[in-house]
C-alpha positions, 0 to 999 in steps of 0.5 A, spaced: 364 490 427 369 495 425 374 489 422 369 487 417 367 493 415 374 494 414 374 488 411 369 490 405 372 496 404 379 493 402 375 487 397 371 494 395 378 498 393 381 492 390 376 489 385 375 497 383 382 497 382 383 490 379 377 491 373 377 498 372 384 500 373 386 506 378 382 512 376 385 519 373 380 523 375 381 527 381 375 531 381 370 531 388 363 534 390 361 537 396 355 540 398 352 544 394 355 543 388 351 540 381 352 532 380 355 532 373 352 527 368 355 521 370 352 515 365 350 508 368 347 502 364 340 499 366 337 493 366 335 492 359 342 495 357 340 503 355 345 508 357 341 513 363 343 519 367 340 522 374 339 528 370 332 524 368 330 526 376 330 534 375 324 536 379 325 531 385 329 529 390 334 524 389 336 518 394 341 514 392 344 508 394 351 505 392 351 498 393 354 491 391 352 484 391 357 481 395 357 486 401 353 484 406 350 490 410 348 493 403 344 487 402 341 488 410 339 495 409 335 493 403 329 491 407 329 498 409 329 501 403 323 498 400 319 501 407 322 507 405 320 506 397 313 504 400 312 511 405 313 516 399 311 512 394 307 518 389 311 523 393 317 528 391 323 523 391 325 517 387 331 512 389 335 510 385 340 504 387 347 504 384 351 498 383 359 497 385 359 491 382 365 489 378 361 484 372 355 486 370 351 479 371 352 480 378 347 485 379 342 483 375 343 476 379 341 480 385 336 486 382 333 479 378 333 473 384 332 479 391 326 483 387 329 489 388 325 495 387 326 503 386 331 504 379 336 500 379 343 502 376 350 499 375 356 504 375 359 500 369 367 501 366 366 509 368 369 509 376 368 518 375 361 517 380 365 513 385 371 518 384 366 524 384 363 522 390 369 519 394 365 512 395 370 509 399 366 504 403 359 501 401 354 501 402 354 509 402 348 513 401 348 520 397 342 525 396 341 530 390 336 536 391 330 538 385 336 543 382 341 536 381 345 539 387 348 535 392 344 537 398 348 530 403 355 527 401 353 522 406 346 520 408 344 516 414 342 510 412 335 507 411 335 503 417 336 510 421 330 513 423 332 519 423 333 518 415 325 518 414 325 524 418 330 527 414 325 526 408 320 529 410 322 536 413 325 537 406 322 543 403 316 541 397 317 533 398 310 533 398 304 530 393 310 528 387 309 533 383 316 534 379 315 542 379 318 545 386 312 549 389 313 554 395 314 549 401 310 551 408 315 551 412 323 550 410 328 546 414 335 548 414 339 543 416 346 543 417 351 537 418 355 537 424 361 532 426 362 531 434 366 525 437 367 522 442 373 518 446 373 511 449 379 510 454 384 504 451 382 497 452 373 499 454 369 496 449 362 498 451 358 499 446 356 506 445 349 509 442 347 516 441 340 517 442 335 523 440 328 524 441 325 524 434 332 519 431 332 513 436 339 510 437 345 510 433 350 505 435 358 509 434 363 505 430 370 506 433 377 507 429 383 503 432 384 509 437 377 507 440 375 513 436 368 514 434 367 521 428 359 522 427 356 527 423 349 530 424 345 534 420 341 538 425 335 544 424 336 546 432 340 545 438 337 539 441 338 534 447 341 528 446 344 521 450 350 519 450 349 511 452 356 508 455 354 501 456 348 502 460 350 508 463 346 515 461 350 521 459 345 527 457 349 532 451 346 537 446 348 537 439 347 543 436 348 546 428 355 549 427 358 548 433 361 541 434 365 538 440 370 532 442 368 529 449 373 524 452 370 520 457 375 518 464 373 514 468 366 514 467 366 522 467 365 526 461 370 532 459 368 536 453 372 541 448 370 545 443 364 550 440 359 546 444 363 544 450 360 548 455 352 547 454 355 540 455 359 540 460 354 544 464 350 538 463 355 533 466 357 536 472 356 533 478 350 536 482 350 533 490 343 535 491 340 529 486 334 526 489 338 518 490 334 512 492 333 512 499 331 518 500 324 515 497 323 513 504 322 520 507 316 522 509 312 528 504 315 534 508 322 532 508 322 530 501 319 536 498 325 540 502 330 534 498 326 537 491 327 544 493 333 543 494 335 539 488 332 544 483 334 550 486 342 547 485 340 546 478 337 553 477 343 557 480 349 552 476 345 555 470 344 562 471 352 561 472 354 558 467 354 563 461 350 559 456 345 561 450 338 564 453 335 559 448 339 553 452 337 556 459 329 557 458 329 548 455 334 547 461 329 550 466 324 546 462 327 540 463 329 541 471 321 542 472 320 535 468 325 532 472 322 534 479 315 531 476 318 525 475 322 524 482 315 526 485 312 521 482 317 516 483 316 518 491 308 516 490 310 509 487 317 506 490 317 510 497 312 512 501 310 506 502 302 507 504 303 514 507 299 519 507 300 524 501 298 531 501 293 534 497 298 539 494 302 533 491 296 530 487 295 536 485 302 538 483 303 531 478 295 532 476 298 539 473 304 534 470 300 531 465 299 536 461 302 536 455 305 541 452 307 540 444 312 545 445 317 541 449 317 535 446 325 534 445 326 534 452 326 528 455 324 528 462 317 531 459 315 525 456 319 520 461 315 524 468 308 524 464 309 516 463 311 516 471 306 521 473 301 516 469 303 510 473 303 513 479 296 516 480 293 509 477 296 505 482 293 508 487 288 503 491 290 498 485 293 495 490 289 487 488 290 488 481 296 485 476 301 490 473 297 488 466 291 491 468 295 497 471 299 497 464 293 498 461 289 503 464 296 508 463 295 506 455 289 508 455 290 513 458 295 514 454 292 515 447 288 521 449 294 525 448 294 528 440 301 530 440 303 523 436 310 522 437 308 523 445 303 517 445 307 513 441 313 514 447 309 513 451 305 507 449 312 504 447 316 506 454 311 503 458 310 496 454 317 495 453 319 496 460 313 490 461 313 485 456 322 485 459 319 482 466 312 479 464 313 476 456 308 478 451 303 471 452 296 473 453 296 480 453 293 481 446 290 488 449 297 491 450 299 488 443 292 491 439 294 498 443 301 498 441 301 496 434 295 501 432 299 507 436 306 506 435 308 506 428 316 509 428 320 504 425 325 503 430 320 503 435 317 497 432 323 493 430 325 493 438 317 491 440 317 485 434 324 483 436 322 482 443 315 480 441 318 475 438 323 472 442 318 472 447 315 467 442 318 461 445 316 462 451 308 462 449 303 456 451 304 450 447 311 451 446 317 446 450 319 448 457 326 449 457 329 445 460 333 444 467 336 440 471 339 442 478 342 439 485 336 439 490 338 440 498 341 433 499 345 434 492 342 429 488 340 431 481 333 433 479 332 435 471 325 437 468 325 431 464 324 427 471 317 430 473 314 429 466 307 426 466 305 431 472 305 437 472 309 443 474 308 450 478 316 452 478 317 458 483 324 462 482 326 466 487 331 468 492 332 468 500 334 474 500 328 477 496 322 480 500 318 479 495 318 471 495 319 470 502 312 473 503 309 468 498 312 462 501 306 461 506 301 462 500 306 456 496 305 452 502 298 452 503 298 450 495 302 445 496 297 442 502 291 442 497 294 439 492 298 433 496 297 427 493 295 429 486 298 429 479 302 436 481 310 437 484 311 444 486 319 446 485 322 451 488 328 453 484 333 458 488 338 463 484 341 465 491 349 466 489 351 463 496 348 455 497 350 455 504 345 461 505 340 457 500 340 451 505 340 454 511 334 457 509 331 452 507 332 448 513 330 452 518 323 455 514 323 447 513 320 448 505 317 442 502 316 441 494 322 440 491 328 445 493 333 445 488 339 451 487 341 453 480 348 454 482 352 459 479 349 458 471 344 463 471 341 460 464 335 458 465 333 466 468 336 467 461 333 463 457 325 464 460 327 472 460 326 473 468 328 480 470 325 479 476 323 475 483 319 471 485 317 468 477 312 463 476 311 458 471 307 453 470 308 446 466 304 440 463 304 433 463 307 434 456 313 438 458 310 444 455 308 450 457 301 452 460 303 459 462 310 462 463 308 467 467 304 464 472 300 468 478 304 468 484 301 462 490 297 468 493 293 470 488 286 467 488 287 466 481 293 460 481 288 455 485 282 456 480 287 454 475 290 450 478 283 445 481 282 447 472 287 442 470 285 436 467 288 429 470 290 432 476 
């Protein structure tokens, strides 16, 4: 990515240089200053001026018909164009294009909306403005003054946000009226180091601004600026390894990571590494086991390390009352990570219900923080599985979204329903879940978070009833070959699975008992192990004495890739016709799986 982007910045310069010649006018604006007149020809030939928008906010996009990203962000633009349509800010697209009939070409043959300019044979606004790569977004205050040098992008959730904290961006009326509430937001650079030769991608996530992938330099560099109100928590994603920071106005800092530790410096390097330090009371993951005394001592323990490392450290009192916040949220979310994963049927006192009961209240003023959020989603999920033991996942997930839309702060309900969706449909797919798919679209609205469901959604498009099963073919216990296309005019109930996997040896007996009661009959029960050792695969296989058809994926793990399996045992279930009938099929034991089945026509 950053060889094409520097790929477009070269053609950018050199076709500017080439048509306009090198410009002499050295003047450049920063923030706060006023945007000269600079002039720029319309469709329709006319000479036009920014200082026709006095009274708005202006958005400016600069742009080019040859460049490619430019072109990907313009959806984006029009989403934007459609949400303030009727309010305070016009946006106003600007062309770098070095022959006039280009731009037209592409305003004409893309139907694109909004003011649509071209910076013609005058090159002062891109001098102006340092536009040194495109596509560059530019915003002017009501006055004309230049409030962001470098705006996010369209496609940037936190643009929208931006928008709408601007003081009277409200009902369009073109004279400024006293806003309710001002929001100062100030820019502030931080950066990050990469160790040589890690080529991880790296994304910094915020509450309210979704992910923003960081493009790194030649020396495995990334800058960033942000325009902030507040401190606020932020995470630091390393491939898929989490980092909490806290970003804050006026005080940046520079982070270098060193075998996978984080070191900070500068202004805000404290609060951040405090943030990174390295706590030895952390709840791990076998500790779930423990009987409810024991582990209570293990929270206790945890949170008290935490509180003393802070009360220490000398950091702002404002930092330290969020950060006692967020210590009790994360004991909430490892509670309730005892209930669903460790304790196993034990007992749980009254106390601990009670504790996670008072855990799902909400709390406006802690949104920002995200353990809040994460320990109500976990909380929720917890109590609602309790004596659910013979219902599906599915009914679970919608008994937690339910619940989670009677929550009134929005921005929770939509992290909530979002969380607890996208964590499902990457195990289960999308197919037959139209309840879930009816909550999700009518309480979750933020782009970003819509973007990843309908990308999900639709990948998962292939796997839906009707569409081909996708294919297979793999050595079965004697070394033959066996593919899908051999067992067509049957059908087929495929399991994946493993030795290893708990969960599978436990359905191997209700498997069997299904292939008992369809033996004979236009059905063919596969197994298809992903085991990495085929020794063991066999050994297994021979002395359980397995029927069906038992076949070994070998060390090709594509079939999981391409049915999106990221989880065992899985079950699908195939017609006559090769296609799919459900690719998430229930499990053997399930009584459902025989009533479907013994509903097969043909069979």
């Amino acid at each position: 990515m950053r060889i094409q982007e520097f790929l477009w910045m070269v053609c950018f310069l050199l076709m500017s240089s080439f048509v306009h010649g090198i410009p002499v006018d050295t003047m450049e604006l920063k923030v706060g200053d006023k945007c000269p007149a600079f002039t720029f020809e319309d469709m329709e030939g006319h000479s036009r001026s920014l200082d026709e928008f006095k009274g708005k906010y202006v958005f400016i996009d600069v742009w080019a018909s040859w460049c490619y990203p430019c072109r990907k962000e313009y959806p984006y633009l029009q989403e934007l164009e459609k949400k303030f349509e009727g309010q305070n800010v016009v946006f106003v697209g600007i062309s770098s294009d070095h022959v006039v009939w280009r731009w037209k070409g592409a305003v004409e043959n893309g139907k694109m909306s909004g003011v649509q300019w071209w910076v013609g044979n005058d090159t002062s606004f891109i001098t102006a403005f340092r536009v040194d790569r495109i596509p560059r977004f530019i915003l002017l205050d009501r006055k004309g003054q230049v409030l962001r040098l470098e705006m996010t992008r369209p496609s940037d959730p936190r643009t929208e946000t931006m928008l709408r904290q601007l003081k009277g961006i409200e009902n369009g009326s073109s004279i400024p009226r006293k806003a309710k509430r001002t929001v100062a937001l100030r820019e502030t650079a931080f950066e990050f180091q990469m160790p040589e030769g890690d080529t991880r991608e790296v994304a910094l996530e915020t509450c309210d601004g979704g992910r923003m992938k960081l493009e790194f330099d030649g020396s495995n560099k990334a800058v960033w600026k942000m325009a902030l109100s507040e401190g606020e928590y932020g995470r630091l994603w390393v491939g898929d390894k989490k980092y909490t920071v806290w970003v804050e106005p006026d005080k940046p800092w520079q982070a270098k990571s060193e075998f996978n530790e984080l070191h900070f410096e500068g202004e805000g390097a404290d609060i951040n590494n405090y943030l990174n330090k390295k706590f030895y009371r952390d709840i791990q993951w076998r500790e779930y086991e423990l009987e409810e005394e024991f582990f209570r001592v293990r929270l206790q323990e945890m949170v008290e390390e935490r509180e003393k490392a802070l009360s220490t450290a000398g950091l702002d009192a404002n930092f330290i009352k969020r950060e006692k916040e967020s210590i009790g949220y994360e004991r909430n979310y490892q509670l309730a990570s005892w209930i669903i994963m460790g304790h196993g049927g034990k007992q749980v006192s009254e106390e601990s219900w009670s504790e996670l009961r008072r855990a799902l209240t909400e709390e406006k003023e802690a949104w920002g923080i995200f353990e809040y959020p994460e320990s109500i989603k976990r909380t929720l999920f917890a109590l609602h599985a309790q004596g659910e033991g013979t219902e599906g996942a599915y009914a679970l997930l919608i008994k937690v979204l339910k619940e989670s839309e009677k929550y009134r702060d929005k921005r929770l309900v939509e992290n909530l329903v979002v969380k607890s969706v996208m964590e499902y449909v990457r195990i289960y797919g999308v197919e037959n879940m139209e309840e879930m798919d009816r909550i999700f679209r009518e309480r979750v609205h933020r782009p970003d978070y819509v973007a990843e469901y309908q990308r999900v959604y639709d990948a998962n498009k292939v796997l839906f009833k009707g569409q081909p099963a996708v294919p297979f073919t793999f050595k079965d216990i004697t070394g033959k070959e066996v593919s899908l296309s051999d067992l067509k005019g049957k059908y087929v109930y495929i399991d994946v699975w493993a030795t290893w996997c708990g969960p599978c040896n436990a359905e191997i007996p209700h498997l069997k008992k299904l292939e008992e009661e369809f033996e004979g009959r236009n059905i063919c029960f596969v197994s298809i192990s992903c085991d990495d050792s085929q020794k063991a695969w066999e050994r297994f296989v021979q002395a359980k004495q397995l029927g069906g058809i038992q076949l070994h994926m070998g060390g090709d793990k594509s079939f999981m890739e391409a049915i999106r399996c990221k989880g065992i045992p899985r079950f699908l279930l195939i017609d006559q016709d090769g296609k799919f009938l459900n690719a998430n099929m229930s499990r053997p034991s399930d009584g459902k799986t025989l009533e479907i089945l013994n509903t097969l026509p043909g069979l």
